[in-house]
C-alpha positions in Angstrom: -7.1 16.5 57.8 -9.7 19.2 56.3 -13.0 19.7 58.2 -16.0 17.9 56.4 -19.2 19.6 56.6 -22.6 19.2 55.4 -25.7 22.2 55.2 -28.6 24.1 53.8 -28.0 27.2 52.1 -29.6 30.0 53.9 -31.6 33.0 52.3 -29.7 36.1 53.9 -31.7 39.6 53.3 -29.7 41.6 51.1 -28.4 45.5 52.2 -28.9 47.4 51.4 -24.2 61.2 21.4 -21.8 62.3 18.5 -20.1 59.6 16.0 -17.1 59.5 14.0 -17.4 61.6 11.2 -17.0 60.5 7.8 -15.4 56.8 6.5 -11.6 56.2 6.5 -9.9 54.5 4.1 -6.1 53.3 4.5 -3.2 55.6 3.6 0.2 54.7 2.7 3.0 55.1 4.9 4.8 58.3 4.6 8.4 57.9 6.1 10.5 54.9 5.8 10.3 52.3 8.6 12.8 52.3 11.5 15.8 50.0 10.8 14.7 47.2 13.6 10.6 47.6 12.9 11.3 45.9 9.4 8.3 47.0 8.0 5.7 47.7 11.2 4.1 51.0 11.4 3.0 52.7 14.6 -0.3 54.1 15.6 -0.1 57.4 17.4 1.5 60.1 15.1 -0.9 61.8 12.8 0.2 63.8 9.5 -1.1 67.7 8.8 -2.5 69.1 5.9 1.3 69.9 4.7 2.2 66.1 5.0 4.5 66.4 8.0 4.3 64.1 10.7 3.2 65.2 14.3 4.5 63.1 17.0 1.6 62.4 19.6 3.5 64.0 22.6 4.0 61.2 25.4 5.1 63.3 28.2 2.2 62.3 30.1 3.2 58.6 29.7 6.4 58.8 31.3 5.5 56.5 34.6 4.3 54.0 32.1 7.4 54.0 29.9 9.6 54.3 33.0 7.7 50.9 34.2 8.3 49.2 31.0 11.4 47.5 32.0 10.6 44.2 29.9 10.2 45.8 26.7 12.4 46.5 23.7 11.6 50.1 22.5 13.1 49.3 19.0 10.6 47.1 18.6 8.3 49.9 17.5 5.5 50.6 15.1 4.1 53.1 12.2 0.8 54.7 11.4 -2.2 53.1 9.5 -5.7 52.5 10.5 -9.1 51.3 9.6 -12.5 51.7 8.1 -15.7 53.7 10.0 -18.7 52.8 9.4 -22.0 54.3 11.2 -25.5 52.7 11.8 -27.9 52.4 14.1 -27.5 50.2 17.1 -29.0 49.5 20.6 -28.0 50.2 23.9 -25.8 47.8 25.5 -27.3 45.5 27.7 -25.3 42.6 29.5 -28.1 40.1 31.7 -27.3 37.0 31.8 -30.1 35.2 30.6 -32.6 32.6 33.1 -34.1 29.6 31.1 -37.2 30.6 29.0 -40.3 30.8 30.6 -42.6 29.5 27.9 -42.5 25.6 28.2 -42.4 25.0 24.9 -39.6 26.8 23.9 -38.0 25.6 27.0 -37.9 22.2 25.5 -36.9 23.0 21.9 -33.3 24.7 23.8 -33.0 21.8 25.5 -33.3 19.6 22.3 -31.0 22.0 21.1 -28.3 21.8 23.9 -28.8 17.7 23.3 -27.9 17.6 20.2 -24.7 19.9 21.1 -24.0 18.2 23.5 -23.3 15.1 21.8 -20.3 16.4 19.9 -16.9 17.1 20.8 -16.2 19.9 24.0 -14.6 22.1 24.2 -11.6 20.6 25.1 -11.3 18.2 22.7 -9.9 19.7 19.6 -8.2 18.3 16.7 -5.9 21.5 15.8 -6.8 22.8 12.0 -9.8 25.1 10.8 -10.7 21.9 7.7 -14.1 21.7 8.9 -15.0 25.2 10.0 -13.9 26.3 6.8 -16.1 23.8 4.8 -19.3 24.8 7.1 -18.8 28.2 6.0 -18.2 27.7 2.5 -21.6 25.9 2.0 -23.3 28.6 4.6 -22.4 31.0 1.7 -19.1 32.8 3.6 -21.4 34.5 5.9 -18.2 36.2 8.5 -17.2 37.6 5.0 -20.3 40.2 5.0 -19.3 42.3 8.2 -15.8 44.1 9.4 -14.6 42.4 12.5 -12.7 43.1 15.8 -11.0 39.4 16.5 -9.8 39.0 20.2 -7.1 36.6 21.6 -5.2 35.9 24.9 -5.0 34.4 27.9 -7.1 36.4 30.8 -9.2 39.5 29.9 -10.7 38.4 26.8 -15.1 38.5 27.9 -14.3 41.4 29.6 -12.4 43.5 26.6 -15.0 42.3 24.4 -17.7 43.6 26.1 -16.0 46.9 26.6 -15.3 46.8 23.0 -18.8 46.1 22.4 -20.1 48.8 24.5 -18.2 51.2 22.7 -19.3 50.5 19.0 -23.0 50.6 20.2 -22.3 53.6 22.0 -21.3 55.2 18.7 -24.8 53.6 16.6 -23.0 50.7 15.2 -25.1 47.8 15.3 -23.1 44.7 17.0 -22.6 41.1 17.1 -20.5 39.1 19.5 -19.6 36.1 20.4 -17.3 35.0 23.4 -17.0 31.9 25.7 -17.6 30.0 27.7 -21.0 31.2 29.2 -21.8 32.0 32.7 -25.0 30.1 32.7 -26.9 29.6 29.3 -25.5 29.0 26.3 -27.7 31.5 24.7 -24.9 34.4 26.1 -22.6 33.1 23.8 -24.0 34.9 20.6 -25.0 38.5 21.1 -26.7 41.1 18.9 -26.8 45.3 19.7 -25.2 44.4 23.3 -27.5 41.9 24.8 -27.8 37.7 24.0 -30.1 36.3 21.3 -33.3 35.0 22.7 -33.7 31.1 23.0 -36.0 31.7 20.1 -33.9 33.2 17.5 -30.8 30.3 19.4 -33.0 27.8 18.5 -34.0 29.0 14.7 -30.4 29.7 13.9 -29.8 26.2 14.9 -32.2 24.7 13.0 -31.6 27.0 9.7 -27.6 25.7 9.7 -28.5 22.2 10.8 -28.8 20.5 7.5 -25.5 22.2 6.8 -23.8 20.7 9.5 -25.1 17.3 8.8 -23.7 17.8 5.1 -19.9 18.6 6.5 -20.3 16.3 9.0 -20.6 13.4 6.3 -17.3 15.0 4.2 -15.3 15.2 7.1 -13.0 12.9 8.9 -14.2 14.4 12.7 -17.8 15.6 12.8 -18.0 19.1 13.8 -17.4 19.9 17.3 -19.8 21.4 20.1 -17.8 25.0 19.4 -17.2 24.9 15.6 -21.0 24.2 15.6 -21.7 27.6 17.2 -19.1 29.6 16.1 -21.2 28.5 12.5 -24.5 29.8 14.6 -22.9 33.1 15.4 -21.4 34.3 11.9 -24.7 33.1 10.7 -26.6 35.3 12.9 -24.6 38.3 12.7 -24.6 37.7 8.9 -28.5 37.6 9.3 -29.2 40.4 11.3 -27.1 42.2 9.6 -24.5 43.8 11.9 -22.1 46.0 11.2 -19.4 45.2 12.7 -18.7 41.1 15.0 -16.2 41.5 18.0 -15.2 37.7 18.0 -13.2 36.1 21.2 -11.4 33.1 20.0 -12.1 29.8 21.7 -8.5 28.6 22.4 -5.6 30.0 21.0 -5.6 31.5 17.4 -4.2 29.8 14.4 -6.5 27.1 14.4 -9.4 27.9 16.3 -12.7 28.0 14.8 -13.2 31.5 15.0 -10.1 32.1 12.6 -11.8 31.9 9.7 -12.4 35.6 9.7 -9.7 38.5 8.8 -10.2 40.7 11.5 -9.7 44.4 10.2 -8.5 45.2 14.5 -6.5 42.1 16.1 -7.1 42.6 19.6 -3.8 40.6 21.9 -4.9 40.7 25.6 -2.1 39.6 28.1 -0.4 36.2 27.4 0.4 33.7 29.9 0.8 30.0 30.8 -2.6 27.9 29.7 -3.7 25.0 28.1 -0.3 24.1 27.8 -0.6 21.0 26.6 -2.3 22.1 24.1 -0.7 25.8 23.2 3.1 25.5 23.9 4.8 25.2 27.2 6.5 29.2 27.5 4.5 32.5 26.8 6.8 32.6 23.1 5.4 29.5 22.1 1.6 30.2 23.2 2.0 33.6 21.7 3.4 32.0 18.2 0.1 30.4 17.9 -2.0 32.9 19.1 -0.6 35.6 16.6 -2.9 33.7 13.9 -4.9 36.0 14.1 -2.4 38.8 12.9 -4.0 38.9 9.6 -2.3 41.2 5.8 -2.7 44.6 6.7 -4.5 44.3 9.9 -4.7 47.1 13.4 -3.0 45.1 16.1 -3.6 46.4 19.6 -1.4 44.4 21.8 -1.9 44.3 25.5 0.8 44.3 27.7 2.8 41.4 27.1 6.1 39.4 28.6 9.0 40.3 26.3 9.3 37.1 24.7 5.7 36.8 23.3 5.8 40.4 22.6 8.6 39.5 20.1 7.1 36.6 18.5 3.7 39.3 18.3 5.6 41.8 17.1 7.3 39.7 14.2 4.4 38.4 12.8 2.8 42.2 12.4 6.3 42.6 10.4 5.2 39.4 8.1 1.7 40.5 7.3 2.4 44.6 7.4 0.4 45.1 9.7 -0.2 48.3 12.1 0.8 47.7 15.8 -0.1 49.8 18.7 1.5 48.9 22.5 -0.2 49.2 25.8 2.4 51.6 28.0 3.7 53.5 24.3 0.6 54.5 22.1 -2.1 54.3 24.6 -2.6 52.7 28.7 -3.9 53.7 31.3 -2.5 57.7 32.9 -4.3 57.6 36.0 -6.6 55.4 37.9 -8.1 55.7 41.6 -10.9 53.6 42.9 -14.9 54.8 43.6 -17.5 53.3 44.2 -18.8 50.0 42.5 -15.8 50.5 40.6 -13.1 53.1 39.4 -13.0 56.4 38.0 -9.9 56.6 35.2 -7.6 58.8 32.6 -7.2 57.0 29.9 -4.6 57.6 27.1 -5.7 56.5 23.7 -4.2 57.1 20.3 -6.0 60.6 19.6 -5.5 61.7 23.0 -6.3 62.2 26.8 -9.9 60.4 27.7 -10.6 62.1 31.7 -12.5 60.6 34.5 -13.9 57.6 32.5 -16.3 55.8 35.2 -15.7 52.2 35.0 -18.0 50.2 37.0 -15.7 47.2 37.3 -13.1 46.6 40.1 -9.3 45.6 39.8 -6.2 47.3 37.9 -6.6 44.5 35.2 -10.2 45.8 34.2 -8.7 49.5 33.9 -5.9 48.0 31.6 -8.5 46.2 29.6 -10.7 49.2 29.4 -7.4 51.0 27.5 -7.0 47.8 25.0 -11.0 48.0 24.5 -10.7 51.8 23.5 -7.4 51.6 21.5 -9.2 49.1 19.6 -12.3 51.0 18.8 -10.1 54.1 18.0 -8.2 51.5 15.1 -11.5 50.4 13.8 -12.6 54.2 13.6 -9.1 55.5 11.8 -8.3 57.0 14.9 -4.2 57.6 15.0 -3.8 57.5 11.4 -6.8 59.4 9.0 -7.9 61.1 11.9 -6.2 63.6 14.8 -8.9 64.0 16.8 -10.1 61.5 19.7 -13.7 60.0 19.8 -15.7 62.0 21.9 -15.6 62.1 25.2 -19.1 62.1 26.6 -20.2 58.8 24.5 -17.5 57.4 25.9 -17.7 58.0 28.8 -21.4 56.9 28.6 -20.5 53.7 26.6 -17.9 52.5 30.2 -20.2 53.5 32.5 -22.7 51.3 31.2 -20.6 48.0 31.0 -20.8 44.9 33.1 -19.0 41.6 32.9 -20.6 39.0 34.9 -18.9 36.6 37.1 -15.7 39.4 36.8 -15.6 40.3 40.8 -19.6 40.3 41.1 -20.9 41.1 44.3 -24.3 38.8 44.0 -25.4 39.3 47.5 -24.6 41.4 51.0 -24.1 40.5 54.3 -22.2 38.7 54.3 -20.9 40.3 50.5 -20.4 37.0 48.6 -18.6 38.0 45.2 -17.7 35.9 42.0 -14.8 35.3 39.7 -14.0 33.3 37.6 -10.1 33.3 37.6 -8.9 29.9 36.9 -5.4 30.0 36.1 -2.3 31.8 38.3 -2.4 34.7 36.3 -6.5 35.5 36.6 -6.1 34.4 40.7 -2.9 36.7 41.0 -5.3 39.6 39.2 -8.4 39.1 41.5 -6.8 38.8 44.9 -5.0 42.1 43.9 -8.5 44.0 43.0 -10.0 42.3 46.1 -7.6 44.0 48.0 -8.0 47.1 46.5 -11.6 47.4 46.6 -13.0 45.8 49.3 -12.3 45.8 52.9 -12.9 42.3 54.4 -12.1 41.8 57.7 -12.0 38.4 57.1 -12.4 36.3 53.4 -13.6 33.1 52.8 -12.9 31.7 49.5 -15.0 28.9 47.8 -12.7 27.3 45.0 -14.0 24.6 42.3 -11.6 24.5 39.6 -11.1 22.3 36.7 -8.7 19.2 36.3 -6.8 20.5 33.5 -5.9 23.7 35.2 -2.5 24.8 36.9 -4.8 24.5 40.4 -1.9 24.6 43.2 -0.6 27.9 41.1 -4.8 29.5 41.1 -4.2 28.3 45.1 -1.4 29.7 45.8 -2.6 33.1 44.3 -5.4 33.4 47.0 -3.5 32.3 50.0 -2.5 35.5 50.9 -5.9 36.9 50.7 -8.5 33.6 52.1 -8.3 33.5 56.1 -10.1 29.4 55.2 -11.0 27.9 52.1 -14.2 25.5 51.7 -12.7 23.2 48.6 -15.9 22.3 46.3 -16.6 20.6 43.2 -18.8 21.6 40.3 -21.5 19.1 37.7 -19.4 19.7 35.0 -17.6 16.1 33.7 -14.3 18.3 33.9 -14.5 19.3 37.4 -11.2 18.4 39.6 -12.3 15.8 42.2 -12.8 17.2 45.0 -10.6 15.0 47.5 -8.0 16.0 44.9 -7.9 19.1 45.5 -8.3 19.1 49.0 -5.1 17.2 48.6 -3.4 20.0 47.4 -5.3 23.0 49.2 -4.2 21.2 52.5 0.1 21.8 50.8 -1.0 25.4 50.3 -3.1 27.0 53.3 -2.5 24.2 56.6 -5.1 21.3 57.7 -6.8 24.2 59.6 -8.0 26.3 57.1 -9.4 24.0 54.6 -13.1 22.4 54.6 -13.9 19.9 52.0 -18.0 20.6 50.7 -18.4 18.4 48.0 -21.4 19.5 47.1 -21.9 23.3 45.8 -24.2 23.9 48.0 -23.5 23.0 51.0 -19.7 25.1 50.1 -21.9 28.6 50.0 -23.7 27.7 53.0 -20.3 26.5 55.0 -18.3 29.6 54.0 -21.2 32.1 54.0 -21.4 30.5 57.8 -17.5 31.3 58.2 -17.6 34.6 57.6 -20.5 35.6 59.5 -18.5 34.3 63.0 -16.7 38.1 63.2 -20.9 39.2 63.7 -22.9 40.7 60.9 -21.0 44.1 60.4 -17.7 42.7 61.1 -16.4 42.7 57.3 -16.7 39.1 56.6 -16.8 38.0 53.1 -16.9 35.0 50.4 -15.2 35.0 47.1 -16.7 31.9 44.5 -13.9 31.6 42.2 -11.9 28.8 40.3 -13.6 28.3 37.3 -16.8 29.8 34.9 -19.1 26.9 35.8 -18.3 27.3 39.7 -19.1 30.7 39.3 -22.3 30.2 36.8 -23.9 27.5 39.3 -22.8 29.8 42.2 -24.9 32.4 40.4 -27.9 30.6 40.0 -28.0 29.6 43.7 -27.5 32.8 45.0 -30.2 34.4 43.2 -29.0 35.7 39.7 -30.9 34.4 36.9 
C-alpha cells in the first residue's frame, strides 16, 4: 500500500525601440495556386519592385524539413498578410495578482466571484455561441472595434499568448488579453498593456455589463455561463480602454466557444492533441475539425506543429475560407536553440528572416517552439512575409522575449530544496515538462507532487513523469473537480510501485512530505519537487509557497 503521512509545511530560507513602418493593406495573389493547395497561399516569399516573386531561401531549415517526416509538403501555402497598426502601449508586466488589500474592495470581488460562481463552469458547456452572441449584440458589438490575434490548441496556448502579447507592446501597441484558466485570481484573466486589470476596474466592468447579462439571461434557454460571462467582461474592457489590438485564447475548442464571436485577422493553431475528448472528438482530426472555427474568410493562419491528420483537416479549412497559412518547420521554427541560464538563448526563423540569440527566459524545447508560433504571428499581424521583406527588428525583439514570464510554466518558486511548478495536465503537457526538466535542471533526485483533475487522461499525465519522479506524494486540490485522492493513488500505485507513492490528502501536508523527501540526499545534494497536474494544484501550491 502507499505511505500515509501527515505534516507542517516548513519555511526553508531561499538561495540564493523601432516599429513597423507604415500600414499594410492586403494584396492579391500574384501566381496561380499549386494544384493540391486549392486555393491556400503561403507566407514566406515576398514580391520586388518588378513583381517577381523571391523565394525566402530555406537552406538554413533543412534539419527541420528533414525532421518533418509526418507532413505532406503539397499541402502548402501562398502569400498574404495583415494590417499594422502603431500606438502607444506599456511595458509588459506578468505578476500574478494577491487579493486586494483594501477591505472594501476585497469584498465587492468577492461579491463578484459569488455571483460567477453561481453559474455554469467551465466544464459545463452546452456547445453553440446563441447566447454569447446575444450578450454582445446588446453590449453594442464591442470585439468588433479592435483587430485580433485568436489562439487555439491543446498545450501552449497562455504561454504563446503572452509571448504574443509581449511582442505587440514591445512594438507601442496597446494590448488586451484574455486567457484561462487563472493561476490564482480571476482578475489575471483580462489583461490590458501586459499586466491584469485591477480588482477595481474587474469589479466596474462587472457591474457596467451586469444589467446586460440579466437581460440575455431572461431570453435565453441556459443562462449565461461563468466563462461566456467574462469573455463579455473582457471584449468590453478592451473595447473600453481602447486597445489596439486583443490576443484572445479560446476557452475549449473553437467553433463554439465563447470567444468565437470574433474574426481574428491572425488565427494562431498551437499543437493539437487528445483532450476533453468527450467533449471535442476522440482522434486529433476530429478535435482539430472543431478547433479550425476559428479559421475565419481571409484570415493569417500560423499553425503550430501538428500530427498529420489534424494538419489536413487545418489545412482544408484555410482552402474553404482563403485564407493564408504559414507551417512551423516550412515558413518559420526554431534554427537553433541551446540552454542558459533561467532559460535558453535561440535562432529563430520567422517569415522576414533570421532572428539570432533571442534570450528566452523560459525552460523546455516546447517554450522555444511556442516562442516561433508567437513571432510568426506578430510578423502576420504586421504584413510581414507578404507587403513587407524586411523582418521586425531585432533588438525590440529581442527585448520584448527577454522580458516574458508564464507563471506556473516550470516556475522555480523556491530553492533548497528548488520546488518548481507546472501545470501539465494531460500526457502531452507531462511528456513536454519531464523533457525540459531534464534538460534544464540537474536533480539528483525529484520528487513530484501531482493533483490532477477527474476528467483528465491521469494514468497517461502519470505515466509521463515516471521516468523522471524517484517517489510521488499523490494530493488533491479544493476545487469540486479535483480527482479523489484514494483514486488516484489507485492508479499511481499501477504506474510507479507501492514504494514510491505517498498519499497527502491535504495540499499541505503533500509540499511538506515531498520537500522532506528530497532533502534526505543533504541540502546540496540536488534534491528537488515538481507541483504539477493541474492549474489549481499549481495556483494553491503558489500561494503556499510564498508567491502572491
Amino acid at each position: 500500500m502507499p505511505r500515509q503521512g501527515r505534516g507542517e509545511l516548513r519555511d526553508k530560507p531561499r538561495r540564493t525601440r523601432s516599429r513597423p513602418s507604415g500600414q499594410a493593406t492586403p494584396a492579391g495573389d500574384t501566381k496561380p495556386p499549386h494544384p493540391l493547395s486549392a486555393g491556400l497561399r503561403r507566407l514566406g516569399t515576398v514580391s520586388d519592385p518588378n513583381g517577381t516573386d523571391q523565394p525566402d531561401p530555406l537552406d538554413s531549415f533543412d534539419e527541420i524539413i528533414e525532421a518533418e517526416t509526418t507532413r505532406d509538403p503539397d499541402l502548402a501555402v501562398i502569400e498574404a498578410g495583415s494590417r499594422t497598426l502603431r500606438t502607444q502601449g506599456g511595458p509588459p508586466q506578468a505578476d500574478v495578482p494577491a487579493r486586494p488589500e483594501d477591505p472594501e474592495v476585497d469584498k465587492a470581488l468577492r461579491e463578484v466571484e459569488a455571483e460567477l460562481a453561481t453559474r455554469w463552469g467551465e466544464t459545463k458547456l452546452e456547445p453553440s455561441v446563441t447566447r454569447i452572441s446575444a450578450l454582445m449584440d446588446v453590449l453594442g458589438e464591442p470585439q468588433r472595434s479592435y483587430p485580433s490575434i485568436h489562439i487555439t490548441g491543446t498545450n501552449g496556448k497562455t504561454s504563446t499568448a503572452r509571448m504574443i502579447e509581449a511582442l505587440l507592446g514591445a512594438f507601442e501597441l496597446r494590448t488586451g488579453r484574455y486567457t484561462s484558466p487563472h493561476v490564482q485570481s480571476v482578475t489575471e484573466r483580462i489583461s490590458l498593456d501586459g499586466a491584469p486589470v485591477s480588482a477595481e476596474r474587474f469589479i466596474e466592468t462587472y457591474r457596467d455589463i451586469k444589467p446586460y447579462v440579466e437581460m440575455v439571461d431572461g431570453q435565453q434557454e441556459y443562462r449565461l455561463s461563468f466563462f461566456e460571462v467574462l469573455t463579455g467582461m473582457a471584449y468590453a474592457a478592451f473595447a473600453d480602454a481602447p486597445v489596439d489590438v486583443a490576443v484572445v485564447e479560446v476557452g475549449m475548442g473553437g467553433s463554439w466557444d465563447a470567444t468565437n464571436v470574433i474574426d481574428g485577422d491572425v488565427a494562431v493553431v498551437t499543437p493539437i492533441g487528445l483532450d476533453h475528448t468527450d467533449r471535442l472528438g476522440e482522434t486529433t482530426a476530429e478535435i482539430a475539425g472543431e478547433k479550425s472555427g476559428i479559421i475565419k474568410q481571409d484570415a493569417t493562419v500560423i499553425l503550430a506543429q501538428q500530427p498529420v491528420d489534424a494538419a489536413q483537416v487545418l489545412l482544408k479549412k484555410a482552402v474553404e475560407v482563403d485564407a493564408t497559412v504559414a507551417r512551423e518547420g516550412l515558413e518559420f521554427g526554431v534554427t537553433a536553440r541551446q540552454v542558459a541560464v533561467g532559460g535558453q538563448l535561440l535562432t529563430l526563423r520567422g517569415l522576414g528572416g533570421e532572428y539570432p540569440e533571442v534570450y528566452l527566459p523560459l525552460h523546455g524545447a516546447h517554450q522555444a517552439h511556442n516562442a516561433a508560433v508567437a513571432l510568426a504571428a506578430v510578423e502576420a499581424f504586421f504584413g510581414v512575409g507578404a507587403q513587407r521583406a524586411e523582418p521586425l527588428d531585432i533588438d525590440t525583439v529581442r527585448k520584448a522575449f527577454a522580458a516574458v514570464s508564464s507563471p506556473g510554466r516550470l516556475e522555480v518558486v523556491r530553492r533548497s530544496p528548488t520546488v518548481v511548478l507546472d501545470a501539465a495536465h494531460n500526457p502531452a503537457g507531462a511528456e513536454a515538462t519531464a523533457e525540459a526538466v531534464r534538460e534544464a535542471f540537474d536533480f539528483s533526485r525529484l520528487i513530484g507532487v501531482v493533483g490532477a483533475s477527474g476528467d483528465k487522461n491521469v494514468r497517461g499525465l502519470l505515466e509521463a513523469f515516471e521516468p523522471i519522479f524517484a517517489e510521488v506524494v499523490v494530493t488533491q486540490n479544493s476545487s469540486h473537480r479535483a480527482m479523489d485522492v484514494d483514486e488516484l493513488a489507485a492508479i499511481a500505485v499501477e504506474v510507479f510501485g507501492d514504494e514510491r507513492v505517498q498519499v497527502e490528502p491535504r495540499l499541505p501536508d503533500a509540499l511538506e512530505a515531498a520537500i522532506t523527501l528530497a532533502e534526505e540526499e543533504g541540502e546540496f545534494a540536488g534534491g528537488g519537487v515538481l507541483v504539477t497536474g493541474s492549474v489549481i494544484t499549481v495556483g494553491e501550491a503558489r500561494l503556499l509557497l510564498g508567491k502572491g
